[in-house]
N, CA, C and O atoms as a printed pandas DataFrame, in Angstrom:
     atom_number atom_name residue_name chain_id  residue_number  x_coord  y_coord  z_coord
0              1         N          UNK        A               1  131.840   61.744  109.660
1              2        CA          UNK        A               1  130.500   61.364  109.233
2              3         C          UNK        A               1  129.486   62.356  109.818
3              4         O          UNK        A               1  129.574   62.614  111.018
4              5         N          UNK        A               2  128.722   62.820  109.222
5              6        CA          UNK        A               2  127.607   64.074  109.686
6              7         C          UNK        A               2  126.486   63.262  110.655
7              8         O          UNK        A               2  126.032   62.117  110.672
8              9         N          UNK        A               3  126.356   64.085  111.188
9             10        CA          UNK        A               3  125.437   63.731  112.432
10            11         C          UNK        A               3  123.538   63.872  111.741
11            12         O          UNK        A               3  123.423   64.864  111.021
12            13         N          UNK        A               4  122.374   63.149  111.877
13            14        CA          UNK        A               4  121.813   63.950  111.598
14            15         C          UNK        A               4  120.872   64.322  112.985
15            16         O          UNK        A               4  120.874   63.402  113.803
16            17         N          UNK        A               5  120.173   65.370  113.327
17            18        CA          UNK        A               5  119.770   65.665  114.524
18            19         C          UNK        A               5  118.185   64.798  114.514
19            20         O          UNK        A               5  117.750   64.396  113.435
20            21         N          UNK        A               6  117.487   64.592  115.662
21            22        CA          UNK        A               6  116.347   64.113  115.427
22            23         C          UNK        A               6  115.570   65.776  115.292
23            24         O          UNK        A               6  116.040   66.834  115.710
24            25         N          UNK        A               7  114.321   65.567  114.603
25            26        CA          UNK        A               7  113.673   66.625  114.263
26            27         C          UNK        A               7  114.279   67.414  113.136
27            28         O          UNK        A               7  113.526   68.245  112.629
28            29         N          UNK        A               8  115.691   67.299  112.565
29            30        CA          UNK        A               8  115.797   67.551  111.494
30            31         C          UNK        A               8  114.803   67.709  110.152
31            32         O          UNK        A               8  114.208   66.667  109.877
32            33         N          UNK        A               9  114.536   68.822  109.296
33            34        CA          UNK        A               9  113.433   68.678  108.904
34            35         C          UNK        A               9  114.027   68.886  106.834
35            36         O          UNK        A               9  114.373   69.940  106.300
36            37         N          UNK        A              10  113.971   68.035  106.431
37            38        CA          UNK        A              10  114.528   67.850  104.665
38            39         C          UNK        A              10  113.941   68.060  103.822
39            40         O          UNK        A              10  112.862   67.538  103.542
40            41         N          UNK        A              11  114.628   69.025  103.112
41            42        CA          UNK        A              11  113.205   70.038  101.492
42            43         C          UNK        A              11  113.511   68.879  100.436
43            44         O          UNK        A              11  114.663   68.685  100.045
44            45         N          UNK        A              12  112.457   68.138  100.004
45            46        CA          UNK        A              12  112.057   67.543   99.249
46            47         C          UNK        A              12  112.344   67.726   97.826
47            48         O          UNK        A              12  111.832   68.612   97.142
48            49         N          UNK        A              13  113.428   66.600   97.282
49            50        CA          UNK        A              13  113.080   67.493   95.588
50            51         C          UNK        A              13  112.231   67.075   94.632
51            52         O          UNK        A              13  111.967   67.534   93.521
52            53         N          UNK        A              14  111.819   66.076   95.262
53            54        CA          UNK        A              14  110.593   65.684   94.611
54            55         C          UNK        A              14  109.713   65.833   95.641
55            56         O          UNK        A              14  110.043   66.276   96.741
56            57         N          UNK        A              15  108.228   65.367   95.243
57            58        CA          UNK        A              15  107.053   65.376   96.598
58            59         C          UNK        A              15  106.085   64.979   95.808
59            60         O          UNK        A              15  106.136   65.562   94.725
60            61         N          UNK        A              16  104.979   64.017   95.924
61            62        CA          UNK        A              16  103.741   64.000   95.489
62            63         C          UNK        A              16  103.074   63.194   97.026
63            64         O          UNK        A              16  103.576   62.306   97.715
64            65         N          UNK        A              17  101.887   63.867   97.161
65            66        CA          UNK        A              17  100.926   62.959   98.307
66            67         C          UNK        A              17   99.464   62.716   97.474
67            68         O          UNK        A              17   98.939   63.663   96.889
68            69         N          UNK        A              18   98.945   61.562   97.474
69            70        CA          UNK        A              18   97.524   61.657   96.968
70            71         C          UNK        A              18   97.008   60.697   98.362
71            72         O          UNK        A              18   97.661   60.151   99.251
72            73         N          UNK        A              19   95.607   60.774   98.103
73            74        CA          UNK        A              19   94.358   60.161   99.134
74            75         C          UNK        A              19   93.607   59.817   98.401
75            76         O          UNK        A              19   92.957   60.704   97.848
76            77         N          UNK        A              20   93.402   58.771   98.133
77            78        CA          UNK        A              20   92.399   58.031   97.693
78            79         C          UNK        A              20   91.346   57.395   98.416
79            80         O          UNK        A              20   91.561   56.878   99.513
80            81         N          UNK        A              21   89.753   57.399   97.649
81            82        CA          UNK        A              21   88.710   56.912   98.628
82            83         C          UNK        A              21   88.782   55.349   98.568
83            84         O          UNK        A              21   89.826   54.832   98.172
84            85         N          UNK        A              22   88.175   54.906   98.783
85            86        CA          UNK        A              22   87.222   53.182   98.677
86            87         C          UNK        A              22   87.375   52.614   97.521
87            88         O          UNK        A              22   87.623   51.408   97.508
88            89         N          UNK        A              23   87.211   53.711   95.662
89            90        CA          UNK        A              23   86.668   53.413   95.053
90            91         C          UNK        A              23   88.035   53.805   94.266
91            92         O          UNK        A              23   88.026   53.654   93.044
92            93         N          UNK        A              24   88.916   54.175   94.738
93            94        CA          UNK        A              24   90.181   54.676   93.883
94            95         C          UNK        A              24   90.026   56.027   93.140
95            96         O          UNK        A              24   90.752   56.188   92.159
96            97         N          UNK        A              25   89.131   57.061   93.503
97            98        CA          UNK        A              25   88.722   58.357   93.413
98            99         C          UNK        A              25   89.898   59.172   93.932
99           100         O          UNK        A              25   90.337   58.418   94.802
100          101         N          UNK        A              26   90.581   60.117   93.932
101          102        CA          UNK        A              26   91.898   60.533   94.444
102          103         C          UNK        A              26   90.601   62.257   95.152
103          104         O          UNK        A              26   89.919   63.195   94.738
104          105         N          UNK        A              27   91.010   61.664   96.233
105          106        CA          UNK        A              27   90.257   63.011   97.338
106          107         C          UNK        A              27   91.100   64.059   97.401
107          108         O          UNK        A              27   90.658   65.202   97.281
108          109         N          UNK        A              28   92.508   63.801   97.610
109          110        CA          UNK        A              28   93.524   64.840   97.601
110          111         C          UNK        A              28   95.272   64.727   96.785
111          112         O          UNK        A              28   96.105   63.856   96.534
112          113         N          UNK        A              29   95.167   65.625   96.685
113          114        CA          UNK        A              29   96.182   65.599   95.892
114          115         C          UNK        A              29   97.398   67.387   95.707
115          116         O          UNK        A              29   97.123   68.502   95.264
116          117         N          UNK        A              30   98.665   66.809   96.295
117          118        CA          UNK        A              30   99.647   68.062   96.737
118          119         C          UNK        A              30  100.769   68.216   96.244
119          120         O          UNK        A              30  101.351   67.352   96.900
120          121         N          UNK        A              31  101.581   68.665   95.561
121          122        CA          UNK        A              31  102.711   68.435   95.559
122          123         C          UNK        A              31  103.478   69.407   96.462
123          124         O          UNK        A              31  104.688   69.196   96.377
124          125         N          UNK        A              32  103.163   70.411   97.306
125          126        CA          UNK        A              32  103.394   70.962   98.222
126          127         C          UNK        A              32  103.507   70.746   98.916
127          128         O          UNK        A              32  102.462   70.808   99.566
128          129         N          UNK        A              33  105.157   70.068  100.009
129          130        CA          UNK        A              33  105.110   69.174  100.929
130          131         C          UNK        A              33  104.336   70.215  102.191
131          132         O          UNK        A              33  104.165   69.529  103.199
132          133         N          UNK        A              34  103.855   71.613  102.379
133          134        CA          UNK        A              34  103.624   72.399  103.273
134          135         C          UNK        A              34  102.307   72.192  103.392
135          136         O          UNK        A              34  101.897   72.447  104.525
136          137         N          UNK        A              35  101.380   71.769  102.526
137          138        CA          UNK        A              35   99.845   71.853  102.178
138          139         C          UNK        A              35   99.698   70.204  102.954
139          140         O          UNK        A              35  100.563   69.327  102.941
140          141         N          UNK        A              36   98.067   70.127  103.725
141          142        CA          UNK        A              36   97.880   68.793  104.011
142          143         C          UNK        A              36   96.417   68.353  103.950
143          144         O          UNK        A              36   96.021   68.923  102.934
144          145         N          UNK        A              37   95.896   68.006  104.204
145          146        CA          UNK        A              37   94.209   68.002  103.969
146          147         C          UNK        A              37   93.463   68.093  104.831
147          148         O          UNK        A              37   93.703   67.756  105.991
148          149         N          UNK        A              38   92.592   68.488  104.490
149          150        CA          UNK        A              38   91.148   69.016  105.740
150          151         C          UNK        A              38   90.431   67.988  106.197
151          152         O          UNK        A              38   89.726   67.920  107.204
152          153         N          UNK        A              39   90.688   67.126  105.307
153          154        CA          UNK        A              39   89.130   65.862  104.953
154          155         C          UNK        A              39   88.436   66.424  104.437
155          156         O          UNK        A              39   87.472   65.659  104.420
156          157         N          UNK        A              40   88.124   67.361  103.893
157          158        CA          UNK        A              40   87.076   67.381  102.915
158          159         C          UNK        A              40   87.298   66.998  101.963
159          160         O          UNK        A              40   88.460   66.680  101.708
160          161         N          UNK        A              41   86.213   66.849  100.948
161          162        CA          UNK        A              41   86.267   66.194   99.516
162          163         C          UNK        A              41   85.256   67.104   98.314
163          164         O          UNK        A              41   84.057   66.877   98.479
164          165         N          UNK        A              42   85.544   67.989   97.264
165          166        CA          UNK        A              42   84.850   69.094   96.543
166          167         C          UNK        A              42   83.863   69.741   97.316
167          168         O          UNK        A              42   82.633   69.762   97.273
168          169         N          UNK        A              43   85.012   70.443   98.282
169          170        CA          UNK        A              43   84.434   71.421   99.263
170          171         C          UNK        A              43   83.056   70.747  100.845
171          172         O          UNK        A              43   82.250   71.399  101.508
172          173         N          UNK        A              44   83.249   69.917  100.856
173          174        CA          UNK        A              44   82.117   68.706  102.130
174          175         C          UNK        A              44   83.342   68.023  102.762
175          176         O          UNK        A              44   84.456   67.650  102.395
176          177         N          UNK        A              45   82.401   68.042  104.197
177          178        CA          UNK        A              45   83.284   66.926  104.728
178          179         C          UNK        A              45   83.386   65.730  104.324
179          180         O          UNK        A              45   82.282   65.194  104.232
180          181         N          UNK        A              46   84.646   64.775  103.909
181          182        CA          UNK        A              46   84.351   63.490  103.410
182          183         C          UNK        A              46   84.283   62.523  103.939
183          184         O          UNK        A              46   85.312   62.323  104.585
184          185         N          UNK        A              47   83.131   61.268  104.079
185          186        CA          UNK        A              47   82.932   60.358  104.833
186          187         C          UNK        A              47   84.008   59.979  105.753
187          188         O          UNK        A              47   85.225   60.036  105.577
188          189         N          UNK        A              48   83.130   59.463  107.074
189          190        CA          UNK        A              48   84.328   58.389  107.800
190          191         C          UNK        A              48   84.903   56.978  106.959
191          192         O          UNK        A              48   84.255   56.015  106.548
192          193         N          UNK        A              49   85.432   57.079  106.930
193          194        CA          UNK        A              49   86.013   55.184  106.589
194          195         C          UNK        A              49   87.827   55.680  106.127
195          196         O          UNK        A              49   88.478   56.724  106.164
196          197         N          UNK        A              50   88.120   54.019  105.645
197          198        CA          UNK        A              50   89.184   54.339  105.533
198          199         C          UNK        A              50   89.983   54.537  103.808
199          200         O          UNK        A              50   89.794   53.941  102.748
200          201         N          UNK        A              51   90.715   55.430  104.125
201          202        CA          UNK        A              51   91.762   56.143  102.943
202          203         C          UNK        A              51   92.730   55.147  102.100
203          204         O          UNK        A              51   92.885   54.002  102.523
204          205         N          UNK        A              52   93.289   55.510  101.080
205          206        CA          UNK        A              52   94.730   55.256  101.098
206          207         C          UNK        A              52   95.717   56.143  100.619
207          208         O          UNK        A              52   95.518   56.725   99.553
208          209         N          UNK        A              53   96.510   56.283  101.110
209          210        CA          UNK        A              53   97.778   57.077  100.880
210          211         C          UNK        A              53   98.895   56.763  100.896
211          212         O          UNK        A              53   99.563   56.165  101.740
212          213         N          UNK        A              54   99.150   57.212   99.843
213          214        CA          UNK        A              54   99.853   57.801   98.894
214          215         C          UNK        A              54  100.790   58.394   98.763
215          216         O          UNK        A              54  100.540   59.412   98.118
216          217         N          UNK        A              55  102.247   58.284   99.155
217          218        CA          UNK        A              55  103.751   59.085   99.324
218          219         C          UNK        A              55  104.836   59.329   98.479
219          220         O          UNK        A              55  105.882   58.747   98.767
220          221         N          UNK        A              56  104.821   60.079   97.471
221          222        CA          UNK        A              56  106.359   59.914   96.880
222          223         C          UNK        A              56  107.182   60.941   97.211
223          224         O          UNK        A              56  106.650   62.051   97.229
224          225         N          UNK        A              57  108.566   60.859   97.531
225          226        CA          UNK        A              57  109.359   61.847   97.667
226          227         C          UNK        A              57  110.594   61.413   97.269
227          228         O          UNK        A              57  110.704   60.188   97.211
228          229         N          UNK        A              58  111.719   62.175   96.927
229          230        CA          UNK        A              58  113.334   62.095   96.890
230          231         C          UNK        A              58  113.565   63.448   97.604
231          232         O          UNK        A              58  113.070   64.562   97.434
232          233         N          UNK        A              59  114.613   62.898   98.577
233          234        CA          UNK        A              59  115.102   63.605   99.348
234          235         C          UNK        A              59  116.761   63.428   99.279
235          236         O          UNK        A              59  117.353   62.440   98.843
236          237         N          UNK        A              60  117.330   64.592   99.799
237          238        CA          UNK        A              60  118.483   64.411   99.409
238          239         C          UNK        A              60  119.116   64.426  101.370
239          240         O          UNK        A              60  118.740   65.247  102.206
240          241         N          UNK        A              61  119.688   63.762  101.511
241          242        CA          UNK        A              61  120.253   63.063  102.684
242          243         C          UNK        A              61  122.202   62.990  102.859
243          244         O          UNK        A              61  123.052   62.136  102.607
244          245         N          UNK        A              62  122.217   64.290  103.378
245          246        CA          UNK        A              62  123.716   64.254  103.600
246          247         C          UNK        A              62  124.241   64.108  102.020
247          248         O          UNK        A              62  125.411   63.727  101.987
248          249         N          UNK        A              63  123.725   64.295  100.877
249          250        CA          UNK        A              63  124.973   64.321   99.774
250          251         C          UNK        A              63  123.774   62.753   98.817
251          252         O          UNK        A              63  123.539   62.467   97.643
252          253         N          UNK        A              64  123.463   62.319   99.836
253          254        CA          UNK        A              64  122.743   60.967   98.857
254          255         C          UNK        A              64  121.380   61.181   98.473
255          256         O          UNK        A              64  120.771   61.925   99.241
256          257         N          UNK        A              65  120.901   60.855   97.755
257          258        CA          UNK        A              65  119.751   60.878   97.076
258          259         C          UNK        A              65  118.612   59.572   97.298
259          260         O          UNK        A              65  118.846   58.621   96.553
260          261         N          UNK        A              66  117.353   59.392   98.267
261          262        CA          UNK        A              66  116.935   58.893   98.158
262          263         C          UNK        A              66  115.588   59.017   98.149
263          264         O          UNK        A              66  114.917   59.797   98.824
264          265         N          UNK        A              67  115.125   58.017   97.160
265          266        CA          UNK        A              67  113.340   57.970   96.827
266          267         C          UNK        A              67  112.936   56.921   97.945
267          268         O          UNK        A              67  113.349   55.827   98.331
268          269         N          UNK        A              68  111.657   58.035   98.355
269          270        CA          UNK        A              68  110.676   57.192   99.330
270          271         C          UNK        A              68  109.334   57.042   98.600
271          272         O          UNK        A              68  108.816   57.977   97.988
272          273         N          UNK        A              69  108.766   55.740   98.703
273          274        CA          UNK        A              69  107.610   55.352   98.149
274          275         C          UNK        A              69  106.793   54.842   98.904
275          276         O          UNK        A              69  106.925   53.624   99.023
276          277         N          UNK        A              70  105.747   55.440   99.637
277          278        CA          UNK        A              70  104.985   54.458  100.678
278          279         C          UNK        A              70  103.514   54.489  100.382
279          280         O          UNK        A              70  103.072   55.144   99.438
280          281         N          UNK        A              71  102.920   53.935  101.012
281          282        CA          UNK        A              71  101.343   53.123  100.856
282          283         C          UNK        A              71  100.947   52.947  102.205
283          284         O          UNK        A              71  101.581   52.177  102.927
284          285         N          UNK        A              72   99.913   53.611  102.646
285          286        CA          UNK        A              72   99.279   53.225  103.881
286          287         C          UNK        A              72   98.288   53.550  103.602
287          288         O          UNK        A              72   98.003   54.073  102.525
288          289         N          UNK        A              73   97.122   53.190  104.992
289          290        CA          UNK        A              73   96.039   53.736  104.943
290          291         C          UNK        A              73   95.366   54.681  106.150
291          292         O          UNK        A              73   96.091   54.779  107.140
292          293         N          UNK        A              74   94.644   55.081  106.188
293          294        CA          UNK        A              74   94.359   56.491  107.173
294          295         C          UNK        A              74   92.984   56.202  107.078
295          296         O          UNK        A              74   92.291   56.281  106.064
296          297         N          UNK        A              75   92.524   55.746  108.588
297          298        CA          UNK        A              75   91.004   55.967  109.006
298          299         C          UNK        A              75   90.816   57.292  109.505
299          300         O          UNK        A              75   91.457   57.770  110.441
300          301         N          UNK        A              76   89.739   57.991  108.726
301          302        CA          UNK        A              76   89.096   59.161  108.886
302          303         C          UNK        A              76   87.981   59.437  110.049
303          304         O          UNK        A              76   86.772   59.256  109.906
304          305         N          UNK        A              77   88.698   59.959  111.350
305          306        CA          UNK        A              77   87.435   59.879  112.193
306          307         C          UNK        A              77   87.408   61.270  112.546
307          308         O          UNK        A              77   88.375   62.032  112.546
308          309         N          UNK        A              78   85.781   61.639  112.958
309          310        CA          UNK        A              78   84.851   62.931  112.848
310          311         C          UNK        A              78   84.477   62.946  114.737
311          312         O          UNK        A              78   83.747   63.814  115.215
């Protein structure tokens, strides 16, 4: 059975991240798991409060294939 190491790091074959504001406005948006966001929002810093985000990925894991789908939220502090 393969070991996996901690810090192991897995290329994505899928990837989408979005950030959404308050209002369901999408602030950011990547499919580049390398790219991450500034907080800004059309070039400004974008308000404090809080986010939601936004995770999809399939990753392939020792030979298996699995989709991650998550939802959180991210307070923006300055």
């Amino acid at each position: 059975k393969p070991v996996i190491e901690p810090g192991t790091i897995f290329e994505p074959e899928g990837y989408k991240l979005r950030i959404f504001n308050r209002w369901g406005q999408i602030v950011f948006e990547s499919d580049d798991p390398s790219e991450t966001w500034n907080g800004n929002f059309r070039g400004e810093p974008a308000p404090v409060e809080t986010y939601i985000v936004q995770f999809k990925a399939v990753l392939d894991l020792c030979g298996s294939m699995r989709q991650l789908d998550l939802k959180t939220t991210l307070n923006l502090i300055r």
